[in-house]
Backbone as CSV, one residue per row, in Angstrom:
resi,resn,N_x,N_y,N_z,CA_x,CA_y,CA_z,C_x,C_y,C_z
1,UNK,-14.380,-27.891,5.854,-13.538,-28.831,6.564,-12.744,-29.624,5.536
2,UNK,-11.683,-30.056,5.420,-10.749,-30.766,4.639,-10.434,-31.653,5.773
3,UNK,-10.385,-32.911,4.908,-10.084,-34.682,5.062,-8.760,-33.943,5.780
4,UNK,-8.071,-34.978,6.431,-6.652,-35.450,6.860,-5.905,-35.772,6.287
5,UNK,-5.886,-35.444,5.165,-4.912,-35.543,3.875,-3.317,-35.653,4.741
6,UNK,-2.115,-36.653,4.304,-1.030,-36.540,4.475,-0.120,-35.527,3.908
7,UNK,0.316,-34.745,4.872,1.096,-33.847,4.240,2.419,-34.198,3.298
8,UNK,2.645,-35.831,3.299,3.733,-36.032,2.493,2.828,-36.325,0.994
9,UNK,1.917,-36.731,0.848,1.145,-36.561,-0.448,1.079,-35.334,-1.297
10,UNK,0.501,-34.585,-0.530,0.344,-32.670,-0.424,1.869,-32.170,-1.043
11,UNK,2.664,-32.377,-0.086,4.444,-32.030,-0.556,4.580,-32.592,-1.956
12,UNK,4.718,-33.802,-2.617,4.543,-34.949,-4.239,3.852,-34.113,-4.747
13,UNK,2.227,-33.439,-4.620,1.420,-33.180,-5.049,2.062,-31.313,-6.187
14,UNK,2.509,-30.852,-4.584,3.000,-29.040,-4.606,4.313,-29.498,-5.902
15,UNK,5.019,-30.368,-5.406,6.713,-30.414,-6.331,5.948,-31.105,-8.051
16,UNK,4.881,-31.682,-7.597,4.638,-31.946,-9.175,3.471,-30.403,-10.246
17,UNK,3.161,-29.582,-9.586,2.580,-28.498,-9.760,3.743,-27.551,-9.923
18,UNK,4.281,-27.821,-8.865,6.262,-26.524,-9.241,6.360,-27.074,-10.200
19,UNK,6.908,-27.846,-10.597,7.567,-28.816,-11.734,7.292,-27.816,-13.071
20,UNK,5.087,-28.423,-13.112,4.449,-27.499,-14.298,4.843,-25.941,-14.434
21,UNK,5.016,-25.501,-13.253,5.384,-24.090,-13.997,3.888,-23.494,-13.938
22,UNK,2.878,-23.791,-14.407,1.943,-22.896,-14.955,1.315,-22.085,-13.308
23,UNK,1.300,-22.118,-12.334,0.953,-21.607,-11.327,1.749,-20.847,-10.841
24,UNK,2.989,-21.317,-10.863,4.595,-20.256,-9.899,5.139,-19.830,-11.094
25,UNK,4.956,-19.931,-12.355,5.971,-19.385,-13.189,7.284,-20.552,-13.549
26,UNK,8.197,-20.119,-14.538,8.762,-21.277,-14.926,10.438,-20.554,-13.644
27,UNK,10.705,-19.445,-13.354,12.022,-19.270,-12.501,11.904,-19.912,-11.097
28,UNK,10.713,-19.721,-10.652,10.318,-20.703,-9.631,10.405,-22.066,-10.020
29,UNK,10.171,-22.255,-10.993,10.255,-24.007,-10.977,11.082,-24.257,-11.169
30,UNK,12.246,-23.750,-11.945,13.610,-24.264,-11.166,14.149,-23.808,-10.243
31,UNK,13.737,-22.819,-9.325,14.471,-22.449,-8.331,13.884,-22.497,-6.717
32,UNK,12.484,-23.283,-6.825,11.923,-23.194,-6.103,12.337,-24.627,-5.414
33,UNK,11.811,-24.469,-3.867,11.917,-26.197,-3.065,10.244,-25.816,-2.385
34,UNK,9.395,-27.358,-2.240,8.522,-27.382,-1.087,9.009,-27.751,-0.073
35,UNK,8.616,-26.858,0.791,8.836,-26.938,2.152,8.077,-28.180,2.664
36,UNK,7.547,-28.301,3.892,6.866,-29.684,4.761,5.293,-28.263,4.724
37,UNK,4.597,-29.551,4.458,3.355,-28.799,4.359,2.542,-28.685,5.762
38,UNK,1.891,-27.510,6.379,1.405,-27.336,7.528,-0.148,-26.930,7.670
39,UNK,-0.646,-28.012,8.318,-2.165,-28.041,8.676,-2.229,-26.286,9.167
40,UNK,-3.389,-26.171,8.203,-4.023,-25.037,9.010,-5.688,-25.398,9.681
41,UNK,-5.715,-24.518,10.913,-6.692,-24.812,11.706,-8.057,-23.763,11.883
42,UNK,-9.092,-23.900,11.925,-10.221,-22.815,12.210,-9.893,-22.220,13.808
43,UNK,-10.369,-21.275,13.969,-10.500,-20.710,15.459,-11.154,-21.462,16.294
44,UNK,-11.707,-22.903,16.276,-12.136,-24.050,17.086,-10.832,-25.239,16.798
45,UNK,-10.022,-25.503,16.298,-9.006,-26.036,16.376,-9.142,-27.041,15.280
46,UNK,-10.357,-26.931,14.279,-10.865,-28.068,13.180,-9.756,-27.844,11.993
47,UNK,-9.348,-28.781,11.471,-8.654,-29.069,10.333,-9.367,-27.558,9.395
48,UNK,-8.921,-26.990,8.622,-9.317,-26.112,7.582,-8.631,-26.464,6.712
49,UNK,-7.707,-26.733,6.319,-6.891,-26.525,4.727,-5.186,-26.650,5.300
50,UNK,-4.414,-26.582,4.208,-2.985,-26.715,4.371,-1.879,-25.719,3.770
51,UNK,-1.368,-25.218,4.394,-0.436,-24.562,3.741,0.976,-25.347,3.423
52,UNK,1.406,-25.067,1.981,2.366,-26.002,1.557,3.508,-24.634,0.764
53,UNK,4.477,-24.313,1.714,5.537,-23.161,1.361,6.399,-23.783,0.453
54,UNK,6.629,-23.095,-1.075,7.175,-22.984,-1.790,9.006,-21.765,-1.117
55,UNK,9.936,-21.990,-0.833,10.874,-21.240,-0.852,12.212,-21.463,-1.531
56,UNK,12.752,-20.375,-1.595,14.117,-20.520,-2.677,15.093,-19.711,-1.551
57,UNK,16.041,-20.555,-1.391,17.125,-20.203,-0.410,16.614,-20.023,1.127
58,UNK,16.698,-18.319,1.606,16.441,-18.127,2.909,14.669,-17.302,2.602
59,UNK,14.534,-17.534,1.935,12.899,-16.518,1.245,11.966,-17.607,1.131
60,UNK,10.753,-17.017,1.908,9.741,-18.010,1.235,9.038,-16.795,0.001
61,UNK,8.937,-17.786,-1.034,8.147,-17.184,-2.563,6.974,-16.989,-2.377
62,UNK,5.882,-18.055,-1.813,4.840,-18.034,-1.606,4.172,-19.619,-1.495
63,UNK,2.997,-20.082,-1.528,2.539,-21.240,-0.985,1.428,-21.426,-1.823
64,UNK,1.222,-23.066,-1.679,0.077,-23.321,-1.717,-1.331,-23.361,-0.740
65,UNK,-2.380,-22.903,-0.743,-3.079,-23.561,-0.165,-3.927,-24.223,-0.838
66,UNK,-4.510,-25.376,-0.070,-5.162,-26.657,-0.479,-6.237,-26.973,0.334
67,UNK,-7.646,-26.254,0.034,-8.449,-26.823,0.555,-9.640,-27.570,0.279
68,UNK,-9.796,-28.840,1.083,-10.735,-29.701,0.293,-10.773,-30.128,-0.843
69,UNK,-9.348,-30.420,-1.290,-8.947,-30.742,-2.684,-8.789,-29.680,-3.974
70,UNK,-8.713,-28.067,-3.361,-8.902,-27.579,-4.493,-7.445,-26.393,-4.051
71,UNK,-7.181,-26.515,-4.923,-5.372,-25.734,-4.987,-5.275,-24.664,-5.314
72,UNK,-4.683,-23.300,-4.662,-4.751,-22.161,-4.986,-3.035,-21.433,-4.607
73,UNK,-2.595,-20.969,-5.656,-1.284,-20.301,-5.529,-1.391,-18.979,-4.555
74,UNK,-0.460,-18.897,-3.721,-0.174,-17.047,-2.947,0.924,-16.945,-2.925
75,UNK,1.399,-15.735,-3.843,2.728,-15.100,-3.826,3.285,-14.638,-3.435
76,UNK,4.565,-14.177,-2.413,4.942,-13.520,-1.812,5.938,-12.766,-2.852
77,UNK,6.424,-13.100,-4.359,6.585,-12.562,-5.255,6.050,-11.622,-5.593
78,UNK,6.527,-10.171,-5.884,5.700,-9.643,-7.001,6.357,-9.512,-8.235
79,UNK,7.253,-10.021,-8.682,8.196,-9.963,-9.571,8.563,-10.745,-10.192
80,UNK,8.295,-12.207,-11.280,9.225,-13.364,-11.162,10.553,-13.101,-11.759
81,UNK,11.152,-13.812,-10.859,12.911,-13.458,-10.566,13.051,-12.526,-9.832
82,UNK,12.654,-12.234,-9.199,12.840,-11.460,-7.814,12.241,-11.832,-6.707
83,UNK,12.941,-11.839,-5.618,12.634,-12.227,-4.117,12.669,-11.000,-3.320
84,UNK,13.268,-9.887,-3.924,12.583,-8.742,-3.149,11.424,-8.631,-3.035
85,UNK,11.042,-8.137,-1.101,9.818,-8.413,-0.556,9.481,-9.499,-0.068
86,UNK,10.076,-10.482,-0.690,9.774,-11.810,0.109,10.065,-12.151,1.415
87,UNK,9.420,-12.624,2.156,9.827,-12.587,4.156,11.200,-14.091,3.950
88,UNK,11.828,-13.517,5.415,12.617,-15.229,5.339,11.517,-15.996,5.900
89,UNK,11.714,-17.320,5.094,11.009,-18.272,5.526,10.992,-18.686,6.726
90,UNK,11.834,-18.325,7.924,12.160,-18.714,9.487,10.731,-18.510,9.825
91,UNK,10.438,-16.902,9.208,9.446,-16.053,10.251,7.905,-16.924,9.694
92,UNK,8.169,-17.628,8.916,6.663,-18.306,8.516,7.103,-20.144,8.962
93,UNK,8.297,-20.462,8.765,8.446,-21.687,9.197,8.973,-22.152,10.603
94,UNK,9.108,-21.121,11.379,10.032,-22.144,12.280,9.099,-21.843,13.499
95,UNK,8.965,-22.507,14.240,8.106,-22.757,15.451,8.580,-22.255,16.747
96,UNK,10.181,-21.926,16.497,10.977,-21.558,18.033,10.686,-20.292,17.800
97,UNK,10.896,-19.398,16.696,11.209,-18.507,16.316,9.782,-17.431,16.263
98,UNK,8.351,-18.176,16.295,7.057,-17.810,16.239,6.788,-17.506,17.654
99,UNK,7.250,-18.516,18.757,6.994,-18.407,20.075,7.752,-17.084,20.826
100,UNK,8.973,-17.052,20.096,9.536,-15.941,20.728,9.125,-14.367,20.709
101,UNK,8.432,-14.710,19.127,7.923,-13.454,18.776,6.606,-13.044,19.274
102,UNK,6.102,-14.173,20.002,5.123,-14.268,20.830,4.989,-13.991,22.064
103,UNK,6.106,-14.876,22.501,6.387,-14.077,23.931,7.129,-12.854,24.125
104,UNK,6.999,-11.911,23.204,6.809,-10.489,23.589,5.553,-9.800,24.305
105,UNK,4.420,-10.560,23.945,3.164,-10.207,24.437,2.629,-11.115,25.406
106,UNK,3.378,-11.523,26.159,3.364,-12.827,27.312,3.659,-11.844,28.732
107,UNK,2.883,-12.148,29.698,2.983,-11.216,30.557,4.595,-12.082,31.747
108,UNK,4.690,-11.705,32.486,6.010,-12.394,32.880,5.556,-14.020,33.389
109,UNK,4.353,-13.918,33.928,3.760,-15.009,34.654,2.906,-16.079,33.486
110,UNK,3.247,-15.917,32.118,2.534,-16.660,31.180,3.133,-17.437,30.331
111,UNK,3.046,-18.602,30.553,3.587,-20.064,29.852,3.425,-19.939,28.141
112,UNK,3.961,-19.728,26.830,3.806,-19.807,25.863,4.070,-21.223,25.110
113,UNK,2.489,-21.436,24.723,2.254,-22.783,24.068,2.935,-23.005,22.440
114,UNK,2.513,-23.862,22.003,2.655,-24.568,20.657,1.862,-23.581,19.521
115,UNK,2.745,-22.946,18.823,1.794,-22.267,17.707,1.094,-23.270,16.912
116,UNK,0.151,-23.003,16.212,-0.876,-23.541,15.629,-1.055,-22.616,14.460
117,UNK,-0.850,-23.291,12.749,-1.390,-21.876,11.698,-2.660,-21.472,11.961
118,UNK,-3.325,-20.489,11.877,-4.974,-20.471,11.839,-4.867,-19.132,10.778
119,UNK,-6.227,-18.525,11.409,-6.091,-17.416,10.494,-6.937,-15.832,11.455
120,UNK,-6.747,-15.036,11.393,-7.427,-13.657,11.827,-8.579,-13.415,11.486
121,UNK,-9.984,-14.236,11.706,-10.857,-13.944,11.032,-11.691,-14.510,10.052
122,UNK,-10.531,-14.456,8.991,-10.720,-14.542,7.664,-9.907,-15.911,7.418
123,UNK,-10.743,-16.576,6.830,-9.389,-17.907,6.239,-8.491,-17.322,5.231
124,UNK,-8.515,-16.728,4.380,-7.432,-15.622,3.772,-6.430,-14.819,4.321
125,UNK,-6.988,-14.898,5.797,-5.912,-14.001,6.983,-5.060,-14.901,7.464
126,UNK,-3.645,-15.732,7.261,-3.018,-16.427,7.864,-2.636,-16.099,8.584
127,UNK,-2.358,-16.985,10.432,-1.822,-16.336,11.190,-1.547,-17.842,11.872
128,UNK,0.033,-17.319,12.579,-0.163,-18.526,13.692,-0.590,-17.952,15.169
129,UNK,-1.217,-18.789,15.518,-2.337,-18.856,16.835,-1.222,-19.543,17.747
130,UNK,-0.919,-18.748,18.562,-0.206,-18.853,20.014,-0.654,-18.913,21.237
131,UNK,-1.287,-19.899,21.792,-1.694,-19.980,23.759,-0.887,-19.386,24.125
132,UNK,-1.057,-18.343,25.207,-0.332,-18.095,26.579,-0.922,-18.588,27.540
133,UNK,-0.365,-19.543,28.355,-1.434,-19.922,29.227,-0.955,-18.987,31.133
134,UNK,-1.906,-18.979,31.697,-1.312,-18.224,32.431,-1.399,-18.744,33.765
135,UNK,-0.811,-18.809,35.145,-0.804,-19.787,36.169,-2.248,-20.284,36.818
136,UNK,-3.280,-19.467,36.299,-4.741,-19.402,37.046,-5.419,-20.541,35.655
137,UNK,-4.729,-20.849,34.806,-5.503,-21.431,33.864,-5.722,-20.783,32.175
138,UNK,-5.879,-19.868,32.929,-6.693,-19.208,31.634,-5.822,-18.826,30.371
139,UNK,-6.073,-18.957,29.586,-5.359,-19.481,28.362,-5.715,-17.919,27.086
140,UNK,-4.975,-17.077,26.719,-5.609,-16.377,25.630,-4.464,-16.749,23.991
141,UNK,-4.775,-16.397,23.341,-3.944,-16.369,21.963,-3.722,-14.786,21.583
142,UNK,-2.424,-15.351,20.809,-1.449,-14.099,20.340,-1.692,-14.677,18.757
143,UNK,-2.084,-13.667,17.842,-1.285,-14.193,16.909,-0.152,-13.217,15.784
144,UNK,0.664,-14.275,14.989,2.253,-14.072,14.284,1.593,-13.924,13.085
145,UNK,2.298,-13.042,12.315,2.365,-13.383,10.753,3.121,-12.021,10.444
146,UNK,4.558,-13.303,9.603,5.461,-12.457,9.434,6.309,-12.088,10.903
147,UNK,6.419,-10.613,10.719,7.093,-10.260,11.722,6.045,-9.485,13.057
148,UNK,4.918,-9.285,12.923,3.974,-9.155,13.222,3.370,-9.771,14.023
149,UNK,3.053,-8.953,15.491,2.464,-10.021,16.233,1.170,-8.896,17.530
150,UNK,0.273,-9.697,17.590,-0.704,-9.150,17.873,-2.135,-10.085,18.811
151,UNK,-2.711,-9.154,19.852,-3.036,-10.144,20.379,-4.891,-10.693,19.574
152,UNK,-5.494,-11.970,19.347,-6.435,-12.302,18.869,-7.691,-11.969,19.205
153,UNK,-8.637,-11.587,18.955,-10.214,-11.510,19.046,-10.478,-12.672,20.091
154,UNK,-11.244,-11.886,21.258,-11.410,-13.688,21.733,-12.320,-14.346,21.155
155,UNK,-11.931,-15.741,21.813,-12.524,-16.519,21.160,-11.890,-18.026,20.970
156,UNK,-12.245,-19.204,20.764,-11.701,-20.612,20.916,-10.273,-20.308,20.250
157,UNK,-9.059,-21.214,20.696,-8.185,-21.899,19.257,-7.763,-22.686,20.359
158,UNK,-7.862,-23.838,19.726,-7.299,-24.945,20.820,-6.176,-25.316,20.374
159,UNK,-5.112,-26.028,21.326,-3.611,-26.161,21.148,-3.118,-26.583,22.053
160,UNK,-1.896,-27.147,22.188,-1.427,-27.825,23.392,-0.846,-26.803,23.826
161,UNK,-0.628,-26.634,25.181,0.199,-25.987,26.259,1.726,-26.650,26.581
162,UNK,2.774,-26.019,27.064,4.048,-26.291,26.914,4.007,-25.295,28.398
């Protein structure tokens, strides 16, 4: 479980680690921006850790995660100075853009909620966790990552409904 750390601390924290270079490399550190850092959640809806996206232009590079105070680089680089391979950052940052890709797997009669990051499983498996809720109540999750979308193991992820 990780504290409630402010994600504007987390963001100071990521741009003073870009800065160093020694984790992203020195082309990333000048070419890199932190994004707004995003709570990630367990499959019960508990705080887990944070993802804090490093991107350069329309690409995300890769991120931090931060859990329980302890900082770990993931690259979407395999190259430094190259962003080939790298996803656009929309498909990992934007929230309109997660739902839509969500409601592909929404049956016609199913309300699509508020994504939530979580993960597939694995806390190493990032994914955003999508409610469909459906007119009888019953609520299942989809989840995104990337362009990728698929429906979840059941099982809890709590989230608001829309």
């Amino acid at each position: 479980m990780i504290a409630s750390t402010g994600g504007d601390a987390l963001a100071d924290d990521a741009r003073a680690l870009l800065d160093q270079g020694t984790l992203t490399g020195t082309w990333l550190r000048r070419r890199g921006t932190v994004a707004t850092p995003v709570p990630v959640v367990d499959p019960e809806g508990r705080p887990e850790s944070w993802f804090v996206p490093v991107v350069v232009g329309e690409a995300i590079a890769g991120y931090f995660r931060v859990t329980a105070g302890d900082w770990s680089w993931h690259a979407f680089m395999r190259h430094e100075g190259s962003l080939t391979g790298c996803p656009p950052a929309s498909l990992w940052l934007d929230p309109e853009g997660i739902r839509e890709r969500a409601r592909g797997l929404a049956a016609p009669d199913e309300a699509v909620g508020t994504p939530l990051l979580s993960y597939d499983g694995a806390p190493d498996r990032l994914a955003w966790a999508v409610p469909l809720h459906g007119p009888d109540g019953a609520t299942r999750v989809v989840l995104a990552a990337g362009r990728a979308v698929w429906p979840a193991t059941p099982g809890p992820v709590t989230s608001t409904g829309e």
